[in-house]
PLY file of the C-alpha trace (Angstrom):
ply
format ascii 1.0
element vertex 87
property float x
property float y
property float z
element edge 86
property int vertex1
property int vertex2
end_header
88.69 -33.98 -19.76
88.28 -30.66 -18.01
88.20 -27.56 -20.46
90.14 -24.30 -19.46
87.37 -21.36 -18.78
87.34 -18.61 -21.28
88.86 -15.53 -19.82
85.28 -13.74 -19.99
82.40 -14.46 -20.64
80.68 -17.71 -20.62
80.23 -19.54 -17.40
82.83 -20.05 -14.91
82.91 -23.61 -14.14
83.92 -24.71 -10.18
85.27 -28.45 -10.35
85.26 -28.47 -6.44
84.81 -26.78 -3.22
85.86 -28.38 -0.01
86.00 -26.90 3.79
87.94 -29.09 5.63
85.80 -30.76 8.28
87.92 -29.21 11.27
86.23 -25.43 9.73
83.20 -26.39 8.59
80.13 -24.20 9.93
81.95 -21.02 9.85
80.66 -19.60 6.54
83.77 -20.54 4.55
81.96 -21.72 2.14
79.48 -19.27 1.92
82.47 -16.30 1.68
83.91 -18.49 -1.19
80.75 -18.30 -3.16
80.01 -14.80 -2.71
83.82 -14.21 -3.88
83.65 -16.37 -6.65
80.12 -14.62 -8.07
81.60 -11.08 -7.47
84.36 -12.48 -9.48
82.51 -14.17 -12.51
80.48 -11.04 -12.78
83.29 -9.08 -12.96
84.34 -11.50 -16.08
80.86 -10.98 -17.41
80.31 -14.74 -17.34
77.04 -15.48 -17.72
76.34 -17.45 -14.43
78.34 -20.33 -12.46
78.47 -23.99 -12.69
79.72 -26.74 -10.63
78.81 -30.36 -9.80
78.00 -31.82 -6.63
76.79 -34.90 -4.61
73.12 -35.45 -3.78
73.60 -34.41 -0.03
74.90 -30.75 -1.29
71.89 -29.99 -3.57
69.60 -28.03 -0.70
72.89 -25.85 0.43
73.67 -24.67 -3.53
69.78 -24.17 -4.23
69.80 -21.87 -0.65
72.92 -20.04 -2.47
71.22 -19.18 -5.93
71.99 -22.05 -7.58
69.38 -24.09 -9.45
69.73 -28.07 -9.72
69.76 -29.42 -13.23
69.79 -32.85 -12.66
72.24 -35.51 -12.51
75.56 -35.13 -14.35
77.42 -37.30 -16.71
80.43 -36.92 -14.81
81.18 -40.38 -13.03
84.53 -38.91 -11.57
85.46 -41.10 -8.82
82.74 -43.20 -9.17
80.39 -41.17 -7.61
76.98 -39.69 -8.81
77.14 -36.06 -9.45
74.74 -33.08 -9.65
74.77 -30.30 -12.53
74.21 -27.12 -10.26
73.86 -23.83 -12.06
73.58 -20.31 -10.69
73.06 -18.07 -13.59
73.21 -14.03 -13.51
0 1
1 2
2 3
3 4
4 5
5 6
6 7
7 8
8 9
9 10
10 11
11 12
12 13
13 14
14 15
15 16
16 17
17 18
18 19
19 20
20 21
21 22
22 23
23 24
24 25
25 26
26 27
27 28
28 29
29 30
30 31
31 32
32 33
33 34
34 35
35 36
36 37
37 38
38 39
39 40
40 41
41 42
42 43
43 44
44 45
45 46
46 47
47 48
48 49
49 50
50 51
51 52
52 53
53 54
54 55
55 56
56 57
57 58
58 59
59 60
60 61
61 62
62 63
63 64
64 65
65 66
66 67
67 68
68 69
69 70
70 71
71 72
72 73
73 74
74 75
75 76
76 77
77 78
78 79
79 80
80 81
81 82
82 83
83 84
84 85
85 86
């Protein structure tokens, strides 16, 4: 079960980003999470997390985020990663 994010404060929790394939390499992404922090710090959350697969660690870690290890999410079947970026 997902929980709802708190309208400020705590951390603003990303379930999923995705660039489809065709637009991949243009700095989508990168926008996104440069929105999405200007945003949670506007909401005086106290930092970002999301989860991600193994292969996505090094991009997060060059955007701020720190990797916490794997997560007890086992959505899909897939192994996760706890990424945090905290302000």
């Amino acid at each position: 079960r997902t929980e709802a994010n708190p309208k400020t404060g705590g951390f603003q929790k990303i379930i999923s980003l995705t660039v489809d394939p065709d637009y991949q390499g243009l700095g989508i992404a990168t926008n996104l999470l440069l929105l999405l922090e200007k945003e949670a710090k506007s909401k005086k959350r106290l930092g970002i997390s999301l989860t991600c697969h193994d292969y996505l660690v090094p991009y997060y870690e060059k955007h701020g985020f720190t990797d916490e290890g794997l997560s007890e999410s086992k959505f899909g079947g897939e192994t996760w990663y706890n990424m945090v970026m905290e302000f």
